[in-house]
N, CA, C and O of each residue as an XYZ file, in Angstrom:
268
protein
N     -21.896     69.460     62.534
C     -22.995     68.612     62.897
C     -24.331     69.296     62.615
O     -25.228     68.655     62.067
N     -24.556     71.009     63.088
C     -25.520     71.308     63.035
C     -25.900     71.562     61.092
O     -27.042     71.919     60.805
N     -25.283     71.430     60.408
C     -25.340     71.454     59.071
C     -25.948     70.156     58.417
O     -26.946     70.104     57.698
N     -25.036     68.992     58.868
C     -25.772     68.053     58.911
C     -27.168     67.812     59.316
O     -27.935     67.274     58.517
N     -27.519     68.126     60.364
C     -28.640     67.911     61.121
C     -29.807     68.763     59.832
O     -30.713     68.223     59.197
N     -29.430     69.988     59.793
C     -30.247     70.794     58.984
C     -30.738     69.809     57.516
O     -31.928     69.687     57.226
N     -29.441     69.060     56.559
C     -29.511     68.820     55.651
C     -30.657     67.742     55.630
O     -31.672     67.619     54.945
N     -30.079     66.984     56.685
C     -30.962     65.597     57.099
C     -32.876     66.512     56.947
O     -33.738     66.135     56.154
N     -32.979     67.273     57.594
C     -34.159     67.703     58.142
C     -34.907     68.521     56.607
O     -36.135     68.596     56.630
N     -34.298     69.009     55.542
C     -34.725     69.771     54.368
C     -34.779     68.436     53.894
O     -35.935     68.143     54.199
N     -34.305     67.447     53.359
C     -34.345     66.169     52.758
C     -35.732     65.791     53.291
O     -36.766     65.755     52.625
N     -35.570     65.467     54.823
C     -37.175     64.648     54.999
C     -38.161     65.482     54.865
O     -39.252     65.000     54.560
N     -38.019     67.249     55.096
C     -39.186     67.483     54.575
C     -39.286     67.555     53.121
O     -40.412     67.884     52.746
N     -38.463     67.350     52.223
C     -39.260     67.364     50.989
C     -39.333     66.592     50.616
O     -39.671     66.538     49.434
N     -38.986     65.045     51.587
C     -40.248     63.696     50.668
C     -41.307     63.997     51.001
O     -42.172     63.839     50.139
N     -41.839     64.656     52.591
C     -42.714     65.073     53.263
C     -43.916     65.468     52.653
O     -45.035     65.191     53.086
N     -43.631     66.221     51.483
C     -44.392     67.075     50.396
C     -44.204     66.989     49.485
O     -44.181     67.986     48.762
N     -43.930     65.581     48.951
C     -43.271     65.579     47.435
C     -44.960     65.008     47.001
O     -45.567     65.644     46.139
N     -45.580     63.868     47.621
C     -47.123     63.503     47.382
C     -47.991     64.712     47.520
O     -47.885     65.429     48.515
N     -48.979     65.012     46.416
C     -50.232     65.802     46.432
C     -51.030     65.125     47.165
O     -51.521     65.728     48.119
N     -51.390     63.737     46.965
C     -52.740     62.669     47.305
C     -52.479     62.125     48.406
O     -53.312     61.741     49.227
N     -51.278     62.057     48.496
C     -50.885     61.301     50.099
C     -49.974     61.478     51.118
O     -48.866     61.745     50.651
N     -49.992     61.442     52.193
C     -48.987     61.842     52.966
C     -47.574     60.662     52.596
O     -47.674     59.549     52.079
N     -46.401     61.318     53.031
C     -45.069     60.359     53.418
C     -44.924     60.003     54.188
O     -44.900     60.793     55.132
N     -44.726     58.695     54.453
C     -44.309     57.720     55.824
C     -43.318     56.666     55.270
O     -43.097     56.217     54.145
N     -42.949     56.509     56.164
C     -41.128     55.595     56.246
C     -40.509     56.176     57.202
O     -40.849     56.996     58.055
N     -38.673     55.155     56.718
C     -38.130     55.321     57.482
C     -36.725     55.542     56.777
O     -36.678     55.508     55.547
N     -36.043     55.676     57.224
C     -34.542     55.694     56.757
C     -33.084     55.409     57.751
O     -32.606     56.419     58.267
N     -32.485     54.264     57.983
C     -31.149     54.325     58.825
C     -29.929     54.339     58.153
O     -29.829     53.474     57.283
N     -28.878     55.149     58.325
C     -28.172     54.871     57.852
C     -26.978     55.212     58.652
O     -27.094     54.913     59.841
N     -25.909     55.736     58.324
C     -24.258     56.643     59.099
C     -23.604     57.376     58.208
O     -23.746     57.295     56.988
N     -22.530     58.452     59.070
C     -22.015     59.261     58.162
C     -21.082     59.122     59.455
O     -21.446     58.620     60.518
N     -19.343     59.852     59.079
C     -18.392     59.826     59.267
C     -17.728     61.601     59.400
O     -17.277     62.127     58.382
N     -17.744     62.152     60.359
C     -16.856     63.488     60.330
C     -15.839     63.611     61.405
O     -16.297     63.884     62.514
N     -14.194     63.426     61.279
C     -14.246     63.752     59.564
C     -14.227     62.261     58.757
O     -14.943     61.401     59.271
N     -13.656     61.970     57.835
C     -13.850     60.458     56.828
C     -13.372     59.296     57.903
O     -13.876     58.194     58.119
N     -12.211     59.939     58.506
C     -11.744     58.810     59.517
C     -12.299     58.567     60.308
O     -11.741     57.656     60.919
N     -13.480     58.950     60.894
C     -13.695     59.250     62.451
C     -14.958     57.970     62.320
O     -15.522     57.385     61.396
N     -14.994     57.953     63.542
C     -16.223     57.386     64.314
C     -17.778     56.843     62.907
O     -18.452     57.851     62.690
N     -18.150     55.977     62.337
C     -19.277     55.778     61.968
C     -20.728     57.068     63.381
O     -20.548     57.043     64.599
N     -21.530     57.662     62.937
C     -22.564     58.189     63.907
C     -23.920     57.426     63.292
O     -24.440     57.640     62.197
N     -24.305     56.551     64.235
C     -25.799     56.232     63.239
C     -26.818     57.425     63.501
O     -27.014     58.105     64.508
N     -27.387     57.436     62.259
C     -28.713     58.199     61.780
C     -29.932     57.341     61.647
O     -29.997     56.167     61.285
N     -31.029     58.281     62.065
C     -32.598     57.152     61.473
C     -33.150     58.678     61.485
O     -32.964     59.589     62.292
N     -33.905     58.610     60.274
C     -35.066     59.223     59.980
C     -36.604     58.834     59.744
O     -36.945     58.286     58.696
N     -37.264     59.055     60.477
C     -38.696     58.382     60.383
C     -39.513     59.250     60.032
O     -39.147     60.317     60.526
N     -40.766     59.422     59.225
C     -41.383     60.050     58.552
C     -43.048     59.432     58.961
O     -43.483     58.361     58.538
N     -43.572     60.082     59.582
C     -45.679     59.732     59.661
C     -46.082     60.569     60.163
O     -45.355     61.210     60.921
N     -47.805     61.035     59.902
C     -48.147     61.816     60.659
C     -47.619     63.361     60.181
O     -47.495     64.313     60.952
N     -47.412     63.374     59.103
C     -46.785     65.628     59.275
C     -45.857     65.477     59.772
O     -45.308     66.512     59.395
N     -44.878     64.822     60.593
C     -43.474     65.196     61.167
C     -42.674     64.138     61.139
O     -42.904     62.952     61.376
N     -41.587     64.771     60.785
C     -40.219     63.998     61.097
C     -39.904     63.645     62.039
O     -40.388     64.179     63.037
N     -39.128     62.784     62.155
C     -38.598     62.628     63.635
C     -36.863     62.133     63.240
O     -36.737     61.550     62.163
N     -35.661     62.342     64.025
C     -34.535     62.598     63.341
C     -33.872     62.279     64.498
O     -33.609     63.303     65.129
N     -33.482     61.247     65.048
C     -32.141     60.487     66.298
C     -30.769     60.267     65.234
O     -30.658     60.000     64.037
N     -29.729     60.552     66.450
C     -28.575     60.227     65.771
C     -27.996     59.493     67.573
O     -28.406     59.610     68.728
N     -26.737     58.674     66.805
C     -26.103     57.913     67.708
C     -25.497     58.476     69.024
O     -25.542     59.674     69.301
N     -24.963     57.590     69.767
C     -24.347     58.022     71.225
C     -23.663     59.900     71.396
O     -22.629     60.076     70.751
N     -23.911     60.491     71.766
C     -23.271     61.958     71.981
C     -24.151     62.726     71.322
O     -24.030     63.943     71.465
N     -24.947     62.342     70.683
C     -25.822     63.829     70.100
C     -27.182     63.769     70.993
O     -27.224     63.134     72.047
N     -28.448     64.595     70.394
C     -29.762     64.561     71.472
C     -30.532     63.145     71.230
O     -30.231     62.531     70.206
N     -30.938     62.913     71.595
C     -31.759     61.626     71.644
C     -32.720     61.673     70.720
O     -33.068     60.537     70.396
N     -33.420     62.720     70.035
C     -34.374     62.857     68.851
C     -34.672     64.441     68.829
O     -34.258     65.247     69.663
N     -35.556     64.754     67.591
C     -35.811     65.891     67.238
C     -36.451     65.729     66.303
O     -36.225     65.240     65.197
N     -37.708     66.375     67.000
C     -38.872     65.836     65.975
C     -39.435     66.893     65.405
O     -39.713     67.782     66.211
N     -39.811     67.199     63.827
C     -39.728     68.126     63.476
C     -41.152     68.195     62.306
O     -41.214     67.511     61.285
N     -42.336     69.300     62.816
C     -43.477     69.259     62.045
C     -43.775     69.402     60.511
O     -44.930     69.319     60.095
């Protein structure tokens, strides 16, 4: 999970900084499965402001917001 979490978090920061002229804002929801069989976990990534912000579904932390 914590690999995941990491991957999720290098991804949003480098849309983060992919613009010279402008900042990144959005969003992103989606799910992933560990292991293939298991449980759908939803993901959302939101992007404004300089920081990420990064929730995943029932059993993990409630967000983690990241500058």
């Amino acid at each position: 999970m914590r690999r995941l979490l990491a991957a999720v978090l290098v991804v949003a920061g480098a849309v983060a900084f992919a613009g010279e002229a402008r900042a990144a804002t959005g969003s992103w929801i989606g799910s992933f499965r560990v292991p293939a069989s298991g449980d759908p976990v939803e993901v959302l990534v939101r992007i404004a402001g300089g920081r990420a912000t990064v929730s995943m579904g029932y059993g993990h932390r409630q967000r983690t917001v990241i500058p």
